[in-house]
PAKOLVEX-849477 format. One record per atom (N, C-alpha, C): residue in one letter; atom name; x, y, z. Coordinates in nm, 4 decimals. Example, Ala and Ser with C-alpha at 12.3 -4.5 7.8 and 13.67 -1.06 7.14 Angstrom:
PAKOLVEX-849477
 marfi semar        x        y        z
     A     N   1.3190  -0.5690   0.7800
     A    CA   1.2300  -0.4500   0.7800
     A     C   1.3200  -0.3300   0.7800
     S     N   1.2850  -0.2250   0.7080
     S    CA   1.3670  -0.1060   0.7140
     S     C   1.2900   0.0030   0.7870
***
This chain:
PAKOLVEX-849477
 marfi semar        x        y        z
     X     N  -1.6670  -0.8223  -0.7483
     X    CA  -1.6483  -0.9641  -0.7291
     X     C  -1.7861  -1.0308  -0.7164
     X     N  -1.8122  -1.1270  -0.7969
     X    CA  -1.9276  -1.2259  -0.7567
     X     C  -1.9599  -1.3152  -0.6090
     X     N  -2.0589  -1.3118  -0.5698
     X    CA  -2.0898  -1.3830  -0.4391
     X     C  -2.0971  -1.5268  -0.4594
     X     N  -2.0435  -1.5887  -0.5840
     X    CA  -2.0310  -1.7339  -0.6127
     X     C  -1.9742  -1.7524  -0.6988
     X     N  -1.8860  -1.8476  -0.6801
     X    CA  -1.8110  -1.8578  -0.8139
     X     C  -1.8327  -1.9857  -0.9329
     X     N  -1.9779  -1.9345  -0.9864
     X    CA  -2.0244  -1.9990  -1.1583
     X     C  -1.9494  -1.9943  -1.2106
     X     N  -1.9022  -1.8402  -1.2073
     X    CA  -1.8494  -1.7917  -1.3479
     X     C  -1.7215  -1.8840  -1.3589
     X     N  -1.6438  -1.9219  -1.2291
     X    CA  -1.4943  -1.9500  -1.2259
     X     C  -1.4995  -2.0774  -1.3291
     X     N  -1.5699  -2.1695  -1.1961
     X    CA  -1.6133  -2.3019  -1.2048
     X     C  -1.6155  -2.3469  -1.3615
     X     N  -1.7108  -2.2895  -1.4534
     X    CA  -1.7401  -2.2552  -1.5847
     X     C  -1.6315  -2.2239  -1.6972
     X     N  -1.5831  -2.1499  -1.6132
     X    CA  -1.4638  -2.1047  -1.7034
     X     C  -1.3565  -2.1955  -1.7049
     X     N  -1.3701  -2.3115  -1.6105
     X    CA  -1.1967  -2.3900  -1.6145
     X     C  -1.2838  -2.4993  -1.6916
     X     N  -1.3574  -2.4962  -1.7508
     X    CA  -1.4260  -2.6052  -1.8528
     X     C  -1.3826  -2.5889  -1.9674
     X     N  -1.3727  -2.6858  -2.0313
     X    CA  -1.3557  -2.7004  -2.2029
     X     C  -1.4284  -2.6493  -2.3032
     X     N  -1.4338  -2.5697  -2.3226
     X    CA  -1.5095  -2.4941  -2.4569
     X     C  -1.6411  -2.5572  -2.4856
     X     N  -1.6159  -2.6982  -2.5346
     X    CA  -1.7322  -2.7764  -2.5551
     X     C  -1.8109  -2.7835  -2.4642
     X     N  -1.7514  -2.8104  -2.3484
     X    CA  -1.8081  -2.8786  -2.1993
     X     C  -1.8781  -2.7266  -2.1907
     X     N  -1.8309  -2.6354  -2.1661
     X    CA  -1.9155  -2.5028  -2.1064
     X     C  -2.0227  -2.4693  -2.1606
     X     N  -1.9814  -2.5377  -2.3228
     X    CA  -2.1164  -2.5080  -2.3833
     X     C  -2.2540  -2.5771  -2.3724
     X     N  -2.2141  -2.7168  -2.2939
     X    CA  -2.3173  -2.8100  -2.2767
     X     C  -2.3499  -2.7455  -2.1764
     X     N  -2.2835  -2.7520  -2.0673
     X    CA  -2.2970  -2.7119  -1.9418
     X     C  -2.3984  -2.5969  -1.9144
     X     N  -2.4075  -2.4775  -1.9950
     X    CA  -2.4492  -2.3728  -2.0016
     X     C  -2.6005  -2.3984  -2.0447
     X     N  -2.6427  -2.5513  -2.1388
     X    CA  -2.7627  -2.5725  -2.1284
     X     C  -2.7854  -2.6664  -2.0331
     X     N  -2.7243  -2.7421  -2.0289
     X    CA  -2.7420  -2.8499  -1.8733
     X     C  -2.8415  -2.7713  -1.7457
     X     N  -2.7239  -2.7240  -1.7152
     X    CA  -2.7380  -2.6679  -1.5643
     X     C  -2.9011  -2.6076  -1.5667
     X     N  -2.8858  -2.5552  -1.6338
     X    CA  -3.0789  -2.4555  -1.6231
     X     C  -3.1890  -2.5553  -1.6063
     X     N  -3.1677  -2.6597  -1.7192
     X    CA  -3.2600  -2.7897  -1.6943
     X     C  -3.2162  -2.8730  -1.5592
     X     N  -3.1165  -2.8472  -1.5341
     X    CA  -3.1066  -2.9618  -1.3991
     X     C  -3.1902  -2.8850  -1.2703
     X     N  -3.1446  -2.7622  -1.2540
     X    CA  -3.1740  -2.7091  -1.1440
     X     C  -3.3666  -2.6361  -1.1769
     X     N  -3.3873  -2.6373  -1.2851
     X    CA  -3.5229  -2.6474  -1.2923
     X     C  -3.5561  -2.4557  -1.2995
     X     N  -3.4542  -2.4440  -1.3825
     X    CA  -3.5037  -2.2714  -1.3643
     X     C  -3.4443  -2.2435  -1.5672
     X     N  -3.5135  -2.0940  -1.5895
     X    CA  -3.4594  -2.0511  -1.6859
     X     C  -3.3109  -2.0034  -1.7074
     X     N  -3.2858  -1.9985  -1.8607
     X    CA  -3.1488  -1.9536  -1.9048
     X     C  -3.1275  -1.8446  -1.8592
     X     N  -3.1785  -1.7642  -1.8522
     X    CA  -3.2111  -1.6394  -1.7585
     X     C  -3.2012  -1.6103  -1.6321
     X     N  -3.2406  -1.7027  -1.5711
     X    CA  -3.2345  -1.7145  -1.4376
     X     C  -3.0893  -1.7839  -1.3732
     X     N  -3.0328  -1.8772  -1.4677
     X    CA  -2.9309  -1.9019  -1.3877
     X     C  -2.8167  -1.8010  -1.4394
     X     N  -2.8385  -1.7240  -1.5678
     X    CA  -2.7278  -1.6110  -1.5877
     X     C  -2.7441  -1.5303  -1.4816
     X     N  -2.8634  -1.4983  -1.4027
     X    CA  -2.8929  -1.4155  -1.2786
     X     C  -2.8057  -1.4550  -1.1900
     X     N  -2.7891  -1.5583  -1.1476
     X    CA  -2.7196  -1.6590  -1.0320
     X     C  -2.5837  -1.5916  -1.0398
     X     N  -2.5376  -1.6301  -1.1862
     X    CA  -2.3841  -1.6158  -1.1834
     X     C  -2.3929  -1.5249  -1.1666
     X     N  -2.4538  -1.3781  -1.1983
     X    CA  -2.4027  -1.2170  -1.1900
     X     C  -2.3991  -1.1733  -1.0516
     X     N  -2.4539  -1.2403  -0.9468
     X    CA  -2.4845  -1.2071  -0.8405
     X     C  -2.3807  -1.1216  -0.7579
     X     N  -2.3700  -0.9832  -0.6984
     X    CA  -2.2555  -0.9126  -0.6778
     X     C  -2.2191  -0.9700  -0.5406
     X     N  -2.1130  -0.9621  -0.4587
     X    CA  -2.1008  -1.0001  -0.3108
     X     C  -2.1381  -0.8999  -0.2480
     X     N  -2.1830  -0.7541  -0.2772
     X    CA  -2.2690  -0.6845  -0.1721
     X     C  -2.4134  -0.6843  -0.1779
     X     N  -2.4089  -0.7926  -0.2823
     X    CA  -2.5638  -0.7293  -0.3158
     X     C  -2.6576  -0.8650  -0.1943
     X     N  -2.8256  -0.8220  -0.1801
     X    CA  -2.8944  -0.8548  -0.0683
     X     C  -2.9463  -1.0218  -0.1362
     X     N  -2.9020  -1.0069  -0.2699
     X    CA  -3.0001  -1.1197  -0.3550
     X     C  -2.8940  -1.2130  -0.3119
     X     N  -2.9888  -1.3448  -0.3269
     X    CA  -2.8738  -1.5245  -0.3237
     X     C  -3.0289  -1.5916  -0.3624
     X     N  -2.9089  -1.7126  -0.4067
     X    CA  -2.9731  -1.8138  -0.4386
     X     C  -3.0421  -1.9279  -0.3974
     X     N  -3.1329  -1.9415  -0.3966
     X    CA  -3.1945  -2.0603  -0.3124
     X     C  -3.1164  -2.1779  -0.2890
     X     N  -3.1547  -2.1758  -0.1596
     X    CA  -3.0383  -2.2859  -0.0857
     X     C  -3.0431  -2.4567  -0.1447
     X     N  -3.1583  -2.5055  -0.2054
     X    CA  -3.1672  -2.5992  -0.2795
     X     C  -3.0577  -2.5993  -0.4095
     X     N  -3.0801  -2.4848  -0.4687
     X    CA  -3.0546  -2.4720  -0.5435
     X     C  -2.8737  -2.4499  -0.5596
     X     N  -2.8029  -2.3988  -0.4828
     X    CA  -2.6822  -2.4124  -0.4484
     X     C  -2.6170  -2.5401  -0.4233
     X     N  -2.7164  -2.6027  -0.3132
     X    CA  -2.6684  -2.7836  -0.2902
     X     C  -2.6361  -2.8017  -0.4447
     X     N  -2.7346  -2.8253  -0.5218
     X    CA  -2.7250  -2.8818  -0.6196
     X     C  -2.5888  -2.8325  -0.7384
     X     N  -2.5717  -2.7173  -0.6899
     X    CA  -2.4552  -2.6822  -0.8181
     X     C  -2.2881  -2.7251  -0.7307
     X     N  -2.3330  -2.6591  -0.5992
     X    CA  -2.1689  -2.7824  -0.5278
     X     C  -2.1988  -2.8925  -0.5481
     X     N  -2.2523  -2.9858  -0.5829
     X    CA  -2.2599  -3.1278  -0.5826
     X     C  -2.2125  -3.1335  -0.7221
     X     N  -2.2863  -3.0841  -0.8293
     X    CA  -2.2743  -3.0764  -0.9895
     X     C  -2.1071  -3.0542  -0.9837
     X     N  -2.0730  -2.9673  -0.9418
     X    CA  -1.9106  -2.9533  -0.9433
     X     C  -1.8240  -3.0152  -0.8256
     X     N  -1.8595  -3.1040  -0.7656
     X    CA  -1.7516  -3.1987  -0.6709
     X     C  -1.7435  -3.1087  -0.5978
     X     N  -1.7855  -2.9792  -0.5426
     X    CA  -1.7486  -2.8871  -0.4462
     X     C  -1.8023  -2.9460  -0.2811
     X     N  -1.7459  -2.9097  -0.1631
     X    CA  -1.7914  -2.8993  -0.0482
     X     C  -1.8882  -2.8487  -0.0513
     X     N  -2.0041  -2.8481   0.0593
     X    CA  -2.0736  -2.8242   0.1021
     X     C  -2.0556  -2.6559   0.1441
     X     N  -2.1404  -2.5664   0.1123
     X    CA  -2.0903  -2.4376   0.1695
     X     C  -1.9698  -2.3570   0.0909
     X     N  -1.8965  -2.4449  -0.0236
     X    CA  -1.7737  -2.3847  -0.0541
     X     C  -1.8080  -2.2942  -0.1939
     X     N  -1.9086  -2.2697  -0.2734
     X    CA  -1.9809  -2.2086  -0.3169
     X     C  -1.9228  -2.0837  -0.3376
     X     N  -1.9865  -2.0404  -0.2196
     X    CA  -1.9750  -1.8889  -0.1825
     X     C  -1.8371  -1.8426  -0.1808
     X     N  -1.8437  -1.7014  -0.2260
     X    CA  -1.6929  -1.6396  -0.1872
     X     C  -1.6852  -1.5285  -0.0964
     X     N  -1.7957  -1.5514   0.0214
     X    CA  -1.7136  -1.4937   0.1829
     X     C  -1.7152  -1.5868   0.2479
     X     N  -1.6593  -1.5385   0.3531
     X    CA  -1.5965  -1.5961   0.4659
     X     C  -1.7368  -1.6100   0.5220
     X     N  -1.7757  -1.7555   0.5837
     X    CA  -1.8650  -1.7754   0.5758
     X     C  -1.8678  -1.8372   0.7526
     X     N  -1.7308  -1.7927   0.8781
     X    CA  -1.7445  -1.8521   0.9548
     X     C  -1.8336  -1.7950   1.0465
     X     N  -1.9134  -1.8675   1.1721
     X    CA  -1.9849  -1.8333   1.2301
     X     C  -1.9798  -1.9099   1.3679
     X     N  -1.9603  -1.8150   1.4622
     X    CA  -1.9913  -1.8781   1.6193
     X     C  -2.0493  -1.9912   1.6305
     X     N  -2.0589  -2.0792   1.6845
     X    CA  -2.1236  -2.1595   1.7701
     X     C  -2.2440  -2.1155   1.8845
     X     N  -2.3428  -2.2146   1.8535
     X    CA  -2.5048  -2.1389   1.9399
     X     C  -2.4175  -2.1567   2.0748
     X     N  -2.3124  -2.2503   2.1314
     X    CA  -2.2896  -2.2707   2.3070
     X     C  -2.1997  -2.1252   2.2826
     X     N  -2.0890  -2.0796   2.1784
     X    CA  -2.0608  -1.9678   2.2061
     X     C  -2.1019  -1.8106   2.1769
     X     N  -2.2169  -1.8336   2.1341
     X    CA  -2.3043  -1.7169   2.1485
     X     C  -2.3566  -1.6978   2.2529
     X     N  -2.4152  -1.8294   2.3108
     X    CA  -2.5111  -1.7833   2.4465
     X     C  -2.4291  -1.7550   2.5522
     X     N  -2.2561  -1.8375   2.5512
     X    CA  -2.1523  -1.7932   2.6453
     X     C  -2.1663  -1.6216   2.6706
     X     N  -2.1133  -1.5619   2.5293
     X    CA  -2.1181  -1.4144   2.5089
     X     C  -2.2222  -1.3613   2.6126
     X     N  -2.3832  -1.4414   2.6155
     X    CA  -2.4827  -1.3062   2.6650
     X     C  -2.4567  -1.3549   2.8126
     X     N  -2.4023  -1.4469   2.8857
     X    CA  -2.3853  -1.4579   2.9968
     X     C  -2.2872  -1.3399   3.0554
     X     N  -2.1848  -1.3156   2.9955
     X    CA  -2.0866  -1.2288   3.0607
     X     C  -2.1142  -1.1097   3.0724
***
């Protein structure tokens, strides 16, 4: 499974559209064709991700939430309930 879902996103596009899209995106986000095929391959165990600029910019490009990107579970404590934890 991928740690983001490009590939999905991409794929519910129109033939035409994916094909623009596929040169779009590299020029928007300011990296090579290469580099954003890197992005999409990205495995969910693997240590690599994508620069966090660089993510804003592709949830925004696709109407996505903030954070909704990614495909783990991405919840996380609260700093008042972490520091609760080291009290007890």
């Amino acid at each position: 499974m991928y740690k983001y879902k490009i590939n999905e996103l991409l794929a519910n596009l129109p033939m035409k559209d994916y094909k623009k899209a596929m040169k779009l995106i590299p020029k928007i986000l300011g990296v090579s064709v290469n580099t954003f095929l890197n992005y999409r391959n990205i495995l969910i165990d693997e240590d690599r991700d994508i620069p966090y600029q660089k993510v804003v910019s592709l949830e925004k490009m696709f109407g996505l939430e903030a954070g909704s990107l990614i495909n783990l579970d991405t919840t996380q404590k609260t700093i008042y309930e972490l520091l609760e934890e080291q009290e007890v």
